[in-house]
Rosetta silent file (secondary structure, phi, psi, omega in degrees, C-alpha in Angstrom):
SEQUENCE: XXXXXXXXXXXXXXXXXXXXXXXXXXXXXXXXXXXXXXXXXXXXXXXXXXXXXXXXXXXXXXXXXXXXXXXXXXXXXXXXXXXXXXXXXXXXXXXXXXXXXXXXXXXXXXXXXXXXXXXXXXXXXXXXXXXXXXXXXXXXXXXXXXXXXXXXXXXXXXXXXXXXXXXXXXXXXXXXXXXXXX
SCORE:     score description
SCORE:     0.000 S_00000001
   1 L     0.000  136.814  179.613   32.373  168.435  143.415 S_00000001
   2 L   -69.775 -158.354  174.034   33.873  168.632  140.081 S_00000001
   3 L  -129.453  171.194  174.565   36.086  166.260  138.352 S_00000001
   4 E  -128.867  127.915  170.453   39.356  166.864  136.476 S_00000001
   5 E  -133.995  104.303 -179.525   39.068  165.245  133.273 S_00000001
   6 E   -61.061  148.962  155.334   42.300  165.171  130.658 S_00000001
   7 E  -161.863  130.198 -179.082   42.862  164.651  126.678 S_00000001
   8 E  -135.521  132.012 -169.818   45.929  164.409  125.370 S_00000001
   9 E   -95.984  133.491 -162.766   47.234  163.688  121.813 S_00000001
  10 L  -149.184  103.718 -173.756   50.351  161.338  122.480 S_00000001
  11 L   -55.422 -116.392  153.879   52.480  159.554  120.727 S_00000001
  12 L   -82.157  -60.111  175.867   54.201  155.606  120.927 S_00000001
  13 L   -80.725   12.198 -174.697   56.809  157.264  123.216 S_00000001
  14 L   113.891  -38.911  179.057   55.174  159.433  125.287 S_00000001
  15 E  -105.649  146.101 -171.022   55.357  162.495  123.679 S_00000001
  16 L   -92.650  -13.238 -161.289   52.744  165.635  123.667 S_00000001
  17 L   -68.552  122.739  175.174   54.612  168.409  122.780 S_00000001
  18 L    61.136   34.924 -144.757   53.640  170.556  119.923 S_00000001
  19 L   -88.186   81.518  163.042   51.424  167.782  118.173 S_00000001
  20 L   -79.549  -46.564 -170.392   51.763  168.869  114.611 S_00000001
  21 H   -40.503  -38.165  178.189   52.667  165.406  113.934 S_00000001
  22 H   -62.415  -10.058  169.863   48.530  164.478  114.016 S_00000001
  23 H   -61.478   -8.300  173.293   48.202  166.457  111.064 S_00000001
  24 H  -102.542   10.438  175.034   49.267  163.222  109.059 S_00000001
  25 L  -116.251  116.344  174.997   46.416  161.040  110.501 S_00000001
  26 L   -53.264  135.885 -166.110   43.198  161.685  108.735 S_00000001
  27 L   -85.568  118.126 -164.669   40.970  163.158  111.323 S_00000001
  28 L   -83.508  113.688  168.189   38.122  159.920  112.089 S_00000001
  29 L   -55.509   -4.085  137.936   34.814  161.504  113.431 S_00000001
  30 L   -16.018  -58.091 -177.880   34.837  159.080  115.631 S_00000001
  31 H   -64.607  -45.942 -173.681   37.537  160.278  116.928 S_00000001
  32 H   -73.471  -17.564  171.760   35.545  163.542  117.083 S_00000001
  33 H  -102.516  -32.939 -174.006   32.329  162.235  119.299 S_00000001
  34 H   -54.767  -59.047  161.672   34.886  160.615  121.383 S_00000001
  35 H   -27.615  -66.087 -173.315   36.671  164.380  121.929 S_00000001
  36 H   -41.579  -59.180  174.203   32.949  165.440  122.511 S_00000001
  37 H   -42.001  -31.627  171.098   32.015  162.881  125.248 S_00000001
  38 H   -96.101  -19.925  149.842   34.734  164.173  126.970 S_00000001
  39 H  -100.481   18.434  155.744   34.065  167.356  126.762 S_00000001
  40 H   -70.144  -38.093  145.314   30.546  167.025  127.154 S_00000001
  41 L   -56.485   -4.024  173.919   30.688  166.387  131.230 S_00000001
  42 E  -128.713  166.164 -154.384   32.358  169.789  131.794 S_00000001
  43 L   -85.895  -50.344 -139.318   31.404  173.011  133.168 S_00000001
  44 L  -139.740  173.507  168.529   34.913  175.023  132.588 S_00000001
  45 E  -130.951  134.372  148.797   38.398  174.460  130.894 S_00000001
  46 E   -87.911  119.378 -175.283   41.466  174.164  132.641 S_00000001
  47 E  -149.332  158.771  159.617   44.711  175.130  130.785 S_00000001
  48 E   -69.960  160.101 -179.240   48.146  175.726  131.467 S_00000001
  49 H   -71.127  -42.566 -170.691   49.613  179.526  130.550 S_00000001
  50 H   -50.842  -80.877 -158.072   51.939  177.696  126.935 S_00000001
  51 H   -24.555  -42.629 -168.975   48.287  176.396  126.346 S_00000001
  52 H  -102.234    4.202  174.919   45.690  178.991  126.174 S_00000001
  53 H   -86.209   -4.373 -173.316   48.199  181.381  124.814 S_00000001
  54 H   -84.326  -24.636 -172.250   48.440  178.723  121.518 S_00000001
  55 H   -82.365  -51.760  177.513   44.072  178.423  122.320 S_00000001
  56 H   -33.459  -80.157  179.900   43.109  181.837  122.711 S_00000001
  57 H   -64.590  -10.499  178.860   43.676  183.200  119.339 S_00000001
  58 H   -78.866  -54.024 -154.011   43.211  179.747  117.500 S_00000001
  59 H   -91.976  -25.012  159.441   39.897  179.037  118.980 S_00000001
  60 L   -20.227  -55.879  172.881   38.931  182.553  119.513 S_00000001
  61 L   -86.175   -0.904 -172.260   38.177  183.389  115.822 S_00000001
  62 L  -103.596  125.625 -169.721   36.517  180.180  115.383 S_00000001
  63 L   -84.756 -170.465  155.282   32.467  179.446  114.977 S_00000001
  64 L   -37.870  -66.277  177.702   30.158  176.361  114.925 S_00000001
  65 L   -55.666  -14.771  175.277   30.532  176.421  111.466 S_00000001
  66 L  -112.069  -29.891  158.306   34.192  175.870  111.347 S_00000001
  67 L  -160.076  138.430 -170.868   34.293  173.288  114.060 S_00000001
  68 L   -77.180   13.791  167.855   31.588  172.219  116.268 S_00000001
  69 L   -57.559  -46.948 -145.401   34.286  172.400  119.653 S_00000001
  70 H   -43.617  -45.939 -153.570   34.297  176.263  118.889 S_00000001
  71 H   -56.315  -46.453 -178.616   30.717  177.081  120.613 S_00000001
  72 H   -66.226  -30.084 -177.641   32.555  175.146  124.092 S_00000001
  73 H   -76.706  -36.203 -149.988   36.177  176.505  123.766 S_00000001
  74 H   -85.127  -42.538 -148.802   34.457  180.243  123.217 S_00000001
  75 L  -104.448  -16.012 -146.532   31.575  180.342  125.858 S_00000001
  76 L   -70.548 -176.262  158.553   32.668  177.693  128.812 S_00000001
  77 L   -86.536  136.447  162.082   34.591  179.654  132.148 S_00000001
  78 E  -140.065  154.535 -176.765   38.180  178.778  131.724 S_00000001
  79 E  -105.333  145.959  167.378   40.862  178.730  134.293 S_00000001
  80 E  -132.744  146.007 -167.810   44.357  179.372  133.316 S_00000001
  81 E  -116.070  115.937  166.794   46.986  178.608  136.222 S_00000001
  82 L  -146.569  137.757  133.221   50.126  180.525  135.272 S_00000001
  83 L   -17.278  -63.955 -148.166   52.670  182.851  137.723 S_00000001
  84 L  -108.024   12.547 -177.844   53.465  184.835  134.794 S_00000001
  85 L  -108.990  137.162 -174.794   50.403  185.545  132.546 S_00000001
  86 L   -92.285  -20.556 -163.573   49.189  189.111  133.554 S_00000001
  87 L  -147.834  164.080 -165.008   45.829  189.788  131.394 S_00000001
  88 L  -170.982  111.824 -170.556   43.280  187.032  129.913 S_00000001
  89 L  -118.906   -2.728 -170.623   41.775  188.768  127.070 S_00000001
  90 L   -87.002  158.205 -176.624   39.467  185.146  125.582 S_00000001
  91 L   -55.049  131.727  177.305   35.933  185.318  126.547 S_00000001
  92 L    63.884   21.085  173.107   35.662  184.154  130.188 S_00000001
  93 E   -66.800  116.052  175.599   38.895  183.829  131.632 S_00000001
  94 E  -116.030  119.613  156.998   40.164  183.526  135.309 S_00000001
  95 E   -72.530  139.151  178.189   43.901  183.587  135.896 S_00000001
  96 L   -84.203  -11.529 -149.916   44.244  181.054  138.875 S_00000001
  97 L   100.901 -136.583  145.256   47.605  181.803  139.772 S_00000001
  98 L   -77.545  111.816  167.796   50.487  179.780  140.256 S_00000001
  99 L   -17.270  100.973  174.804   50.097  176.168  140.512 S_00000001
 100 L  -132.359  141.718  157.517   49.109  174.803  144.032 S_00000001
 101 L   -76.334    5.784  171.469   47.109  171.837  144.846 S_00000001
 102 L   -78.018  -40.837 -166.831   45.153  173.844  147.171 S_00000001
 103 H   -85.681  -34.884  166.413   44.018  175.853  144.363 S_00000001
 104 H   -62.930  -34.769 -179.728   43.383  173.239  142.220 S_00000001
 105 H   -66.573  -30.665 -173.668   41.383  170.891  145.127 S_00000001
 106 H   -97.426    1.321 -175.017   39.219  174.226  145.571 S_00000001
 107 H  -103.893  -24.926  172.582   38.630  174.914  142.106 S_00000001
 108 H   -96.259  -11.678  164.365   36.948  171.157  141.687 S_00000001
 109 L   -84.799  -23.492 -168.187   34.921  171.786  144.645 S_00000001
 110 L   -75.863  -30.510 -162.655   33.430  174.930  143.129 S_00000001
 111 L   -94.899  168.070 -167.555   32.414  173.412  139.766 S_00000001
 112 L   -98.272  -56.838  176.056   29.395  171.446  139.549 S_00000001
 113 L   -94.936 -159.845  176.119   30.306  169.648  136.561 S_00000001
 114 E   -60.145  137.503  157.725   33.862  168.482  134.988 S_00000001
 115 E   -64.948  138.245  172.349   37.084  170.332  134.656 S_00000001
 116 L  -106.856  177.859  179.799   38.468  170.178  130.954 S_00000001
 117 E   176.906  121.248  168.895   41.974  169.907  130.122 S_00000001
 118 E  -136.618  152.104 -172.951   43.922  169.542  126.912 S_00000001
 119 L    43.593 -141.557 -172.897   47.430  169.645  126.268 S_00000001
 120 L    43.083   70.904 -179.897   49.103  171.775  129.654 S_00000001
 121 H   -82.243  -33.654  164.263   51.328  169.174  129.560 S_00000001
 122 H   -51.872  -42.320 -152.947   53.257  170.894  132.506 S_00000001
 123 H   -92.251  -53.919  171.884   50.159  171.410  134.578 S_00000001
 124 H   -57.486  -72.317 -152.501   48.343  167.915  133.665 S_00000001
 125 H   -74.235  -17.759 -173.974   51.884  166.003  135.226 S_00000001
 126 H   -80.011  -44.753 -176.854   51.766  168.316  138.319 S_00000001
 127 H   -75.221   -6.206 -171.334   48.280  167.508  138.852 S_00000001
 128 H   -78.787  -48.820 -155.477   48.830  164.099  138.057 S_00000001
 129 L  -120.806   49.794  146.175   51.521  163.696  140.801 S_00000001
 130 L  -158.349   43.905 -174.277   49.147  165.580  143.342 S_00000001
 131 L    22.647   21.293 -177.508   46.536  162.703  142.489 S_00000001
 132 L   -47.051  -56.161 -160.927   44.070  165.502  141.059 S_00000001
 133 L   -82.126  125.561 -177.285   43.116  163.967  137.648 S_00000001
 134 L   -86.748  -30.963  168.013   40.224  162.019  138.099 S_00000001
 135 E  -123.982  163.071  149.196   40.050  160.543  134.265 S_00000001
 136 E  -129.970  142.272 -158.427   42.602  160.712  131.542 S_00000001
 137 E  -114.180  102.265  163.576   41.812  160.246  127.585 S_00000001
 138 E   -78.411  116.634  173.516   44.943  159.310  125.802 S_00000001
 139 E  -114.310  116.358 -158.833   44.551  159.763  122.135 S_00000001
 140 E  -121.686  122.413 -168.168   47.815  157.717  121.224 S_00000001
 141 L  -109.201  142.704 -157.624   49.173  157.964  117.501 S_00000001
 142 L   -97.831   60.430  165.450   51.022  154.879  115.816 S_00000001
 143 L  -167.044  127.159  177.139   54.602  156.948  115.720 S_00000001
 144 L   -75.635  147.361 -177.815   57.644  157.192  117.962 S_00000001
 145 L  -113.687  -38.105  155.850   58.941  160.253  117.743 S_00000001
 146 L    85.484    0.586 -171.921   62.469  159.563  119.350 S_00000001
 147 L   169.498  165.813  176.769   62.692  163.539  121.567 S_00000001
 148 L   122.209 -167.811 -173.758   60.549  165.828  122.808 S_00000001
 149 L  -119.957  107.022 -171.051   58.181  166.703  125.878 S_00000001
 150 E   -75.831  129.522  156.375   56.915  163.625  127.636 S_00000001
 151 L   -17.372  -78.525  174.038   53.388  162.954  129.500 S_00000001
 152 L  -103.002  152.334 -166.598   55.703  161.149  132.060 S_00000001
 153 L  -132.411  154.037  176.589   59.067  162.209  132.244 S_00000001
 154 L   -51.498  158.343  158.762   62.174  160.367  133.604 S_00000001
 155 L    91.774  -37.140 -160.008   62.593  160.677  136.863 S_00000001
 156 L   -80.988  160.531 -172.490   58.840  162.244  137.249 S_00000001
 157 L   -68.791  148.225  160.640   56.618  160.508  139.910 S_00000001
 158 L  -101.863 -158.473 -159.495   54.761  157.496  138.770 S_00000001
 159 L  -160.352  123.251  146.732   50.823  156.435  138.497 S_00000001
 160 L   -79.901  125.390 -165.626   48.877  153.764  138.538 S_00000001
 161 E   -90.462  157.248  150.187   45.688  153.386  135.865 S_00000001
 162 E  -130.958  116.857  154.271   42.694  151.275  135.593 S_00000001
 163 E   -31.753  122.775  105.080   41.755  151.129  131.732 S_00000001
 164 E   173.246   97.998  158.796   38.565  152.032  131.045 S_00000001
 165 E  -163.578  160.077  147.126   37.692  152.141  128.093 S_00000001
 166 E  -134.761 -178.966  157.250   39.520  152.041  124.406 S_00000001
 167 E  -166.575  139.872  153.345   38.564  152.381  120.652 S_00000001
 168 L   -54.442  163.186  169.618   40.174  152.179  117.610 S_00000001
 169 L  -149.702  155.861 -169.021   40.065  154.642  114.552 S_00000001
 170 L   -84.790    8.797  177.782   41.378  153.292  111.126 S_00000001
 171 L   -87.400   27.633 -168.275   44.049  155.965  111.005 S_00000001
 172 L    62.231   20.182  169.432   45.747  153.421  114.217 S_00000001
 173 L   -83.935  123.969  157.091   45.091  155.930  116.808 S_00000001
 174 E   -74.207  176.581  179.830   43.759  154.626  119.875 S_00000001
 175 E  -142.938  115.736  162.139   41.960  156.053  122.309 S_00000001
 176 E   -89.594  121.857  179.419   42.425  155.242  125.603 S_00000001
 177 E  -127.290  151.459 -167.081   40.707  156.590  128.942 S_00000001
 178 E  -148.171  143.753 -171.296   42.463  155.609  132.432 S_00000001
 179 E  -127.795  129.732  171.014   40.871  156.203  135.877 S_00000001
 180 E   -66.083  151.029  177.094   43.883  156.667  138.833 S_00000001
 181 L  -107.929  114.110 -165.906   43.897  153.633  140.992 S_00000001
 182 L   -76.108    0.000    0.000   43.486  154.826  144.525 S_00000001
């Protein structure tokens, strides 16, 4: 049975939405084996419908040679769970449907290896709050942002972590990974 395993770029408050803002923290390669390690345990990608339509064409055009992610975003099986997306045109696409926790619990028994997940900040809190995600990798940036689209949102169900692991990077970002506490 697979795993569901999240990374998310996040700020001081909380928020993921649209994370231009990391373009002003020098990118640590650190930072960049850490990404890997986490996407090194999985078979597939899991995205939300906002998500792979912002992934498709960015990572689509992109080789080895322009970032070594490309070879994993381009070749892996990816799931995208949306109602409303009609066609999947990126190499290896299955729309899953509409969000259920049936379909997600049956989509981690079929893989062998890890579920991927970035951003699908909608999708990541649903699955979150249907206990799905088995690890989550906070990459947390040293700026409040003050608005915006939250990880956890008022009101939204809450979650208990177990840290573990962090690292530092010297641009302040942590990195955080959290295991649900059953």
């Amino acid at each position: 049975m697979g795993r569901i395993v999240v990374h998310e770029f996040i700020t001081l408050d909380g928020v993921i939405e649209g994370p231009s803002w990391t373009f002003d923290y020098p990118f640590d390669p650190k930072m960049g084996v850490a990404i890997g390690k986490v996407m090194g345990s999985a078979e597939a990608i899991l995205l939300g419908r906002r998500t792979y339509e912002e992934f498709a064409p960015a990572w689509s055009s992109r080789s080895a040679e322009d970032d070594p992610g490309a070879p994993f975003m381009n070749e892996s099986p990816k799931y995208v769970v949306s109602g409303t997306l009609k066609k999947a045109d990126w190499n290896n696409t299955t729309i899953v449907g509409r969000y259920s926790p049936e379909a997600i619990s049956t989509l981690k028994e079929r893989i062998k290896g890890d579920l991927y997940v970035s951003g699908s900040g909608t999708l990541v809190r649903e699955m979150l709050a249907d206990g799905l995600v088995d690890e989550l990798h906070l990459f947390v940036f040293p700026l409040a942002l003050g608005k915006g689209d939250r990880l956890f949102q008022d009101g939204g169900p809450g979650a208990k972590l177990s840290l573990v692991d962090v690292e530092g990077y010297e641009s302040g970002v942590v990195h955080m990974a959290y295991r649900p506490i059953e």
